[in-house]
C-alpha positions as CSV (number, residue, x, y, z in Angstrom):
1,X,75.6,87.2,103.7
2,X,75.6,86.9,107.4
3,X,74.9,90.0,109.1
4,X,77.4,88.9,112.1
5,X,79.9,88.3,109.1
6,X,79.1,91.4,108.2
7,X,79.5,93.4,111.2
8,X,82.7,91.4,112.0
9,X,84.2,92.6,109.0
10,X,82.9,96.7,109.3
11,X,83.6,97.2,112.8
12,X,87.4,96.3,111.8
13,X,88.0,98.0,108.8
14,X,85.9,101.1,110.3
15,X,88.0,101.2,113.5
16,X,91.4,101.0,111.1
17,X,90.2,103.2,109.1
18,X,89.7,106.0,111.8
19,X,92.9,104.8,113.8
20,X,94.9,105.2,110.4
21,X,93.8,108.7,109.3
22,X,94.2,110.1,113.1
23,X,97.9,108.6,112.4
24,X,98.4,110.1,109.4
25,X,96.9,113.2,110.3
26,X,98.4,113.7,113.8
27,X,101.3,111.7,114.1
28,X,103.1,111.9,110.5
29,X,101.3,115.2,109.8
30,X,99.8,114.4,106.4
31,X,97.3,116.6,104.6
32,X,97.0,115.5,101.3
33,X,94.1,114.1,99.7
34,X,95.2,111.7,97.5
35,X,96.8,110.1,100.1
36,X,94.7,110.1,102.6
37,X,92.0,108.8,100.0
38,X,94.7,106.6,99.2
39,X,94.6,104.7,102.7
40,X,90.8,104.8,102.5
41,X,91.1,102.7,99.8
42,X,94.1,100.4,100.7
43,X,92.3,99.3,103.9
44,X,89.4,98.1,102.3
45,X,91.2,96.4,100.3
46,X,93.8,94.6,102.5
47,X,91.6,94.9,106.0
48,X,88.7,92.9,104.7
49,X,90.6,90.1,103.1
50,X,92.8,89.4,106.3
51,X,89.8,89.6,108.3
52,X,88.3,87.0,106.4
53,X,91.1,85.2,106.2
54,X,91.6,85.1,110.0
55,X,87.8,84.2,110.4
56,X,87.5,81.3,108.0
57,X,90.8,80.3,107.4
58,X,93.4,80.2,110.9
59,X,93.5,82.7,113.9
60,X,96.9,81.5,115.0
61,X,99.5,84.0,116.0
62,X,101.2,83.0,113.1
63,X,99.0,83.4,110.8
64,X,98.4,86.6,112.2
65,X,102.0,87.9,111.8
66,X,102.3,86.4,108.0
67,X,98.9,88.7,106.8
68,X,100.2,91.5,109.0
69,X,103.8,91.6,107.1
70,X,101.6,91.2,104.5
71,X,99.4,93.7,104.3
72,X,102.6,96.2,105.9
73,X,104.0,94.9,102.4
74,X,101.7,96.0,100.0
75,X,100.8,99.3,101.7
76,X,104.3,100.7,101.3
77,X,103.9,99.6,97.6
78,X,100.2,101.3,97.4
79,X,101.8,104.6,99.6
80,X,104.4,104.5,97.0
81,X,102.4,104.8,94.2
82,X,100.8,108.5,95.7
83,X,104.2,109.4,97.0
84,X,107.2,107.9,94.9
85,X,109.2,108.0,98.2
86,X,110.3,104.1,99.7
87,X,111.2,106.0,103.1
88,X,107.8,107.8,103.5
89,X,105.9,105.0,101.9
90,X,107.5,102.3,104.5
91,X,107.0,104.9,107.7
92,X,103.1,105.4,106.3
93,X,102.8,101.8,106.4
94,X,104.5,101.2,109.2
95,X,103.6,103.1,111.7
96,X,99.6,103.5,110.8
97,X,99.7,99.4,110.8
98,X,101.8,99.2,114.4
99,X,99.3,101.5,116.0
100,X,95.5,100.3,114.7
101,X,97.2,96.7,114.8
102,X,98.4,97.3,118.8
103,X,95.0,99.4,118.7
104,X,93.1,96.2,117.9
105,X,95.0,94.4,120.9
106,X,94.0,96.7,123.4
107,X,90.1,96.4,122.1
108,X,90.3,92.9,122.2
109,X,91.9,92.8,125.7
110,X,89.2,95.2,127.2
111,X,86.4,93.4,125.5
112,X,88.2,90.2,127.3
113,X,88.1,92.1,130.9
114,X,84.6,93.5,130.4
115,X,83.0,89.6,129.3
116,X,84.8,88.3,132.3
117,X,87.1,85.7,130.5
């Protein structure tokens, strides 16, 4: 495999991964394992495929918005497997997604400022 594929697949799901327990953590005050094991896991699992999709596939904002509801989708159901709670399930989802998604934004707009396009 391509070690640029590579690395444009980690840096992603490593940066979500980080942004998503800090949300967890700090924001929605979560402490248990299992979950927070859980969202390890369900971000490998959903990151890496949008990301590939994205790369090989379409980078529209469309396309960004369909994997995005998506992947906001199946989290709540994954959540919900740890939690059996909808309402906690859907505000895990949603609000780690919201902020490492609007995370990912700012990244990409700073990276855009620093390479002077």
């Amino acid at each position: 495999m391509d070690s640029g594929l590579v690395y444009n697949l980690l840096k992603p799901l490593i940066l979500t991964i980080l942004i998503e327990m800090g949300v967890l953590v700090l924001l929605l005050g979560e402490r248990r394992k299992k979950i927070l094991c859980a969202s390890v896991v369900v971000n490998c699992l959903t990151n890496v495929p949008l990301n590939l999709f994205l790369i090989f596939i379409s980078y529209g904002w469309t396309e960004i918005a369909i994997g995005e509801i998506t992947v906001l989708i199946l989290e709540t159901l994954w959540y919900y497997i740890f939690t059996k709670e909808w309402k906690r399930s859907a505000a895990y989802s949603f609000f780690c997604n919201a902020i490492s998604f609007l995370s990912g934004l700012f990244i990409f707009y700073i990276q855009m400022l620093l390479s002077g396009n």
